[in-house]
TORKOL-4160 file (C-alpha; in steps of 0.2 Angstrom, whole numbers, padded with zeros to 4 digits, m for minus):
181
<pt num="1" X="m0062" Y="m0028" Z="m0158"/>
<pt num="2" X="m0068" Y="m0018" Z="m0143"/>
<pt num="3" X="m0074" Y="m0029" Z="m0128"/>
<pt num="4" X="m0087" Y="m0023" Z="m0118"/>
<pt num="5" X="m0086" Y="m0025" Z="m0100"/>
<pt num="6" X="m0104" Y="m0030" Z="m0094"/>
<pt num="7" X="m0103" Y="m0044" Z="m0106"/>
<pt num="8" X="m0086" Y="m0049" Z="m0099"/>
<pt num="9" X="m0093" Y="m0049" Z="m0081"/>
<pt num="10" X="m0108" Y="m0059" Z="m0086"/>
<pt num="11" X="m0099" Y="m0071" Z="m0095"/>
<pt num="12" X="m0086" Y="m0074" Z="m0081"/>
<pt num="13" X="m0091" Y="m0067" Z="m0066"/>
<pt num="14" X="m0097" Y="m0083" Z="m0058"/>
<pt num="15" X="m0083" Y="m0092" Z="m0063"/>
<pt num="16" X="m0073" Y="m0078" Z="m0054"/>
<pt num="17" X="m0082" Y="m0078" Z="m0040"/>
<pt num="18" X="m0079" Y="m0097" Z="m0038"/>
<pt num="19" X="m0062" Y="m0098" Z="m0041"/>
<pt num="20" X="m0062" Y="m0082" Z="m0027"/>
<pt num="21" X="m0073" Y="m0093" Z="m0016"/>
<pt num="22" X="m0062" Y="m0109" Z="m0019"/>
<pt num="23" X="m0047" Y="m0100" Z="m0014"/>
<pt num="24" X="m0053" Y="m0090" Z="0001"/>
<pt num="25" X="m0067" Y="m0102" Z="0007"/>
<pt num="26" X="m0073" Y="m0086" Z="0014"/>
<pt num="27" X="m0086" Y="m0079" Z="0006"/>
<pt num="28" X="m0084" Y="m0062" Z="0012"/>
<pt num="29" X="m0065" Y="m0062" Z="0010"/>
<pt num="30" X="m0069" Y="m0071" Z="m0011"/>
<pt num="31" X="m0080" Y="m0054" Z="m0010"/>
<pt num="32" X="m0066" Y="m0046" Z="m0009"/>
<pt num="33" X="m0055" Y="m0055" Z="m0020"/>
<pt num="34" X="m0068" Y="m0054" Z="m0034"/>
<pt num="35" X="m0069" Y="m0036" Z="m0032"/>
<pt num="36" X="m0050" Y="m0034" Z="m0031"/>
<pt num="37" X="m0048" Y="m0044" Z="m0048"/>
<pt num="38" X="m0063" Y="m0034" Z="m0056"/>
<pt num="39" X="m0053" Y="m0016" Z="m0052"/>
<pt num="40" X="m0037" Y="m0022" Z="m0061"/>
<pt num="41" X="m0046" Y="m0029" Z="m0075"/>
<pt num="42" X="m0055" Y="m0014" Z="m0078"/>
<pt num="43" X="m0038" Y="m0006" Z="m0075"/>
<pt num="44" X="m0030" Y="m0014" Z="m0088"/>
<pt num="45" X="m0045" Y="m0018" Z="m0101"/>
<pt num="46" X="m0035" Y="m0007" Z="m0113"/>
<pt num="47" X="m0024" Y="m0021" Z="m0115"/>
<pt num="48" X="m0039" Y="m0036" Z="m0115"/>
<pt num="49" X="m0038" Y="m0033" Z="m0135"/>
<pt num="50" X="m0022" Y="m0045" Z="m0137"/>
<pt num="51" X="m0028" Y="m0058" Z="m0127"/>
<pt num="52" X="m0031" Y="m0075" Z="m0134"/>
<pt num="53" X="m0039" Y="m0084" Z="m0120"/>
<pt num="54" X="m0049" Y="m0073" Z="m0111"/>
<pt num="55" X="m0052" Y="m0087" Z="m0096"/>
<pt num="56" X="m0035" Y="m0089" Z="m0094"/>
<pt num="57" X="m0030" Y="m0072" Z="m0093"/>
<pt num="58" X="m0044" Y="m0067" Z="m0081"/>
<pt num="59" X="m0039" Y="m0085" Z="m0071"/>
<pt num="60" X="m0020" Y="m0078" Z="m0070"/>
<pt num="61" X="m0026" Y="m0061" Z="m0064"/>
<pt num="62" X="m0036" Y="m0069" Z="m0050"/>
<pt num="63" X="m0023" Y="m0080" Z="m0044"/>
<pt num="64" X="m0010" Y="m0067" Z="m0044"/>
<pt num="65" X="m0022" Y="m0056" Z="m0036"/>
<pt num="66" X="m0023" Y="m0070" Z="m0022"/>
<pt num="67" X="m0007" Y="m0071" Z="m0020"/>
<pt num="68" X="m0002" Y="m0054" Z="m0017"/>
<pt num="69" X="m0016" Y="m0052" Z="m0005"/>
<pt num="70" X="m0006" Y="m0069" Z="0004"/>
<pt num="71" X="0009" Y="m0062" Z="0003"/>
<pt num="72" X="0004" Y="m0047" Z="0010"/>
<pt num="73" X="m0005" Y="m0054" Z="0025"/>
<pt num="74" X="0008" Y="m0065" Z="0029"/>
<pt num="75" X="0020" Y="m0051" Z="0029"/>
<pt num="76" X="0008" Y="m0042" Z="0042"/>
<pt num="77" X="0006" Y="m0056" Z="0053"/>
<pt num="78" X="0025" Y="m0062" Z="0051"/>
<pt num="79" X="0017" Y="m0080" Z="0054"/>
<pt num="80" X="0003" Y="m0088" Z="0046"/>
<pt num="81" X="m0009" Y="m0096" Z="0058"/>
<pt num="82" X="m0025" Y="m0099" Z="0049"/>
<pt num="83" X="m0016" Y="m0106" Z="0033"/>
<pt num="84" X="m0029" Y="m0116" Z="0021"/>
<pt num="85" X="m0025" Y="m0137" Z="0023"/>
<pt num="86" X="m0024" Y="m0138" Z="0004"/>
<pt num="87" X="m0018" Y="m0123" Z="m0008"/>
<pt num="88" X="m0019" Y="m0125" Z="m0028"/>
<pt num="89" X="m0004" Y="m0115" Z="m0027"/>
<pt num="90" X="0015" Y="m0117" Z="m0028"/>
<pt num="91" X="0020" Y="m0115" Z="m0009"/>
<pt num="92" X="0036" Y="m0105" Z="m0017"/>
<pt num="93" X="0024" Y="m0093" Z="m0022"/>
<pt num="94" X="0018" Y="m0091" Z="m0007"/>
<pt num="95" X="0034" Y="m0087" Z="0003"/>
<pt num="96" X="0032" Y="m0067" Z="0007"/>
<pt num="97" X="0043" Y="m0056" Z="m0005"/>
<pt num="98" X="0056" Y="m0042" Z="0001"/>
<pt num="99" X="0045" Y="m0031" Z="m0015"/>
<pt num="100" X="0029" Y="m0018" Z="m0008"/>
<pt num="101" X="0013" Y="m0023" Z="m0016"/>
<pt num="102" X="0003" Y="m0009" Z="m0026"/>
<pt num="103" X="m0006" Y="m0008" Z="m0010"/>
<pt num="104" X="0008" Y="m0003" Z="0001"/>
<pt num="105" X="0017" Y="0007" Z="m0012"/>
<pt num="106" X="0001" Y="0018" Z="m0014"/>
<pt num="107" X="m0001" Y="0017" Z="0006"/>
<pt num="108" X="0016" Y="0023" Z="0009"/>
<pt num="109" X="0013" Y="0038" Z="m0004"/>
<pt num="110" X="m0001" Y="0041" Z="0005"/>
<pt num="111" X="0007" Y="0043" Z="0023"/>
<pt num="112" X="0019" Y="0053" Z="0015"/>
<pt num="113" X="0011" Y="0065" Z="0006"/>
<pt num="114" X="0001" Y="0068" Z="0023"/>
<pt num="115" X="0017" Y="0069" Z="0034"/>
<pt num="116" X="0023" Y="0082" Z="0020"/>
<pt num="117" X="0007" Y="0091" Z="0021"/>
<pt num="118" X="0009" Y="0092" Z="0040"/>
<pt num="119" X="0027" Y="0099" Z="0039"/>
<pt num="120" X="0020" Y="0111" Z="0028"/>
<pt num="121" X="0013" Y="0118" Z="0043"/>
<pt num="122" X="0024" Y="0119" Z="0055"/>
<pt num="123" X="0034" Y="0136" Z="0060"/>
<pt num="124" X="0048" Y="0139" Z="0047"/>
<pt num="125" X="0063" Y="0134" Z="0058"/>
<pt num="126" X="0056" Y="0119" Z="0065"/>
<pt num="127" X="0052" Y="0113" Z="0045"/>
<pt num="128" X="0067" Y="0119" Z="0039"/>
<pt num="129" X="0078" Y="0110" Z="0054"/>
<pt num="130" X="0066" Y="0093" Z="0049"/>
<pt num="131" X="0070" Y="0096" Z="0031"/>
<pt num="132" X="0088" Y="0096" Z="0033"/>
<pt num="133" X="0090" Y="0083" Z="0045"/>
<pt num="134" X="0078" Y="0070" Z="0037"/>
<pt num="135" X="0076" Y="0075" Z="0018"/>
<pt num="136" X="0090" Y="0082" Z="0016"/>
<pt num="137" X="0099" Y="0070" Z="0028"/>
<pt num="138" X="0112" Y="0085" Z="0034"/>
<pt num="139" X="0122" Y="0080" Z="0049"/>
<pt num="140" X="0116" Y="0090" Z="0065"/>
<pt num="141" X="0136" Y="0101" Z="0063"/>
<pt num="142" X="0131" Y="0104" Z="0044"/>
<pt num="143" X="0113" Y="0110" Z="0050"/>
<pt num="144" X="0120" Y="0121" Z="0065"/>
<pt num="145" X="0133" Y="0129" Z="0052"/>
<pt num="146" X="0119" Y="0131" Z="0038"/>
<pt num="147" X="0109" Y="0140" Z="0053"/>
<pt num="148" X="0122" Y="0147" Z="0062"/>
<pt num="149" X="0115" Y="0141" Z="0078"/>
<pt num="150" X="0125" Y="0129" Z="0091"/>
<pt num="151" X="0124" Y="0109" Z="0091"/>
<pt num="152" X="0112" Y="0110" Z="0104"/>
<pt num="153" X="0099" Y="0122" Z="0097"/>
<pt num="154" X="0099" Y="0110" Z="0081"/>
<pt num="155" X="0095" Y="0095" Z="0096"/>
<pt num="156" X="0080" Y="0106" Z="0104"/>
<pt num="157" X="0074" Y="0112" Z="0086"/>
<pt num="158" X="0074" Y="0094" Z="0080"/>
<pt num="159" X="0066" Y="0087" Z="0095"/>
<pt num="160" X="0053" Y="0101" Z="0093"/>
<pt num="161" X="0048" Y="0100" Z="0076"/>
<pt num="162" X="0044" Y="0081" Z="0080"/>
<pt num="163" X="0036" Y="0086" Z="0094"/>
<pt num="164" X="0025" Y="0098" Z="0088"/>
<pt num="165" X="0023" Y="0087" Z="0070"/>
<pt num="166" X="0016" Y="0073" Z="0081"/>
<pt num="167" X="0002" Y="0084" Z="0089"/>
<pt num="168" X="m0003" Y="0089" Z="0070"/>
<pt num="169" X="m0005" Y="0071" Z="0063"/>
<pt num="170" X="m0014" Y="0065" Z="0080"/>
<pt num="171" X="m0025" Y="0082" Z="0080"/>
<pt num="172" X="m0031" Y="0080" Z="0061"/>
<pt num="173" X="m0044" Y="0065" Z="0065"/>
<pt num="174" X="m0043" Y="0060" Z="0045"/>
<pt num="175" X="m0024" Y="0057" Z="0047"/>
<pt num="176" X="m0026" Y="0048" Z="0063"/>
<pt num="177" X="m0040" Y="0037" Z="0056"/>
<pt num="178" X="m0029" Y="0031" Z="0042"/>
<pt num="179" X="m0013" Y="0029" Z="0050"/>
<pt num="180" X="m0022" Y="0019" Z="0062"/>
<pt num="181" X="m0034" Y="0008" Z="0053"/>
């Protein structure tokens, strides 16, 4: 049995947009939600064959979907401060986990594959002297022997290459954007 989206949405959507709203009371930030819980159902409508209870399923995706989003704000803010008077949630779920979420997994993937990029372009010693020192993780004698340059080169080179890798990231405006924002 093949479920077809559209009628999925149309059946649920407004109760998913309320329960969004209930949990928020925001609507922008249900908006949100909603759309959040609509990607990952998409995402795993694959799987939406062996469901039973399609409300219930769709109800647990958007309650875990809220707290993860929670979670992860609270982790941000490191205190919460506009923390709704009544929750229809657990407060043990609630407490921030030590786990990245999704978002910052794919975040951190993305930062790094941008830093990698930039080290791409930087002169061959100053990469190679970053590589060994931070992918590598070489001591700064086991980088001068590997070069066969003193101690102090390996300092100046490192403090270079970070140097000059800074300039890249703030001189490409995309990177800057995203870092930032």
């Amino acid at each position: 049995m093949k479920i077809d989206l559209t009628e999925l949405y149309e059946e649920y959507g407004r109760y998913i947009y309320h329960l969004c709203l209930k949990l928020t009371r925001n609507k922008e930030e249900a908006e949100d939600l909603m759309q959040d819980v609509w990607v990952k159902v998409v995402r795993y409508s694959g799987k939406m064959d062996s469901v039973d209870r399609m409300k219930a399923w769709l109800t647990t995706i958007c309650m875990n979907t809220f707290r993860d989003r929670y979670r992860k704000d609270v982790r941000r803010s490191k205190h919460v401060m506009n923390q709704p008077e009544t929750l229809d949630v657990p407060i043990l779920d609630l407490v921030p986990s030590d786990n990245p979420t999704p978002v910052e997994m794919i975040e951190q993937n993305d930062i790094q594959q941008m830093v990698q990029q930039k080290i791409g372009q930087l002169d061959s010693i100053y990469r190679t002297t970053i590589e060994y020192f931070y992918v590598y993780q070489y001591s700064l004698i086991e980088i001068a022997d590997l070069m066969k340059v003193s101690i102090g080169t390996v300092k100046s080179r490192l403090f270079r290459a970070k140097k000059y890798l800074k300039e890249l990231m703030i001189d490409d405006t995309a990177v800057r954007e995203y870092v930032i924002a």
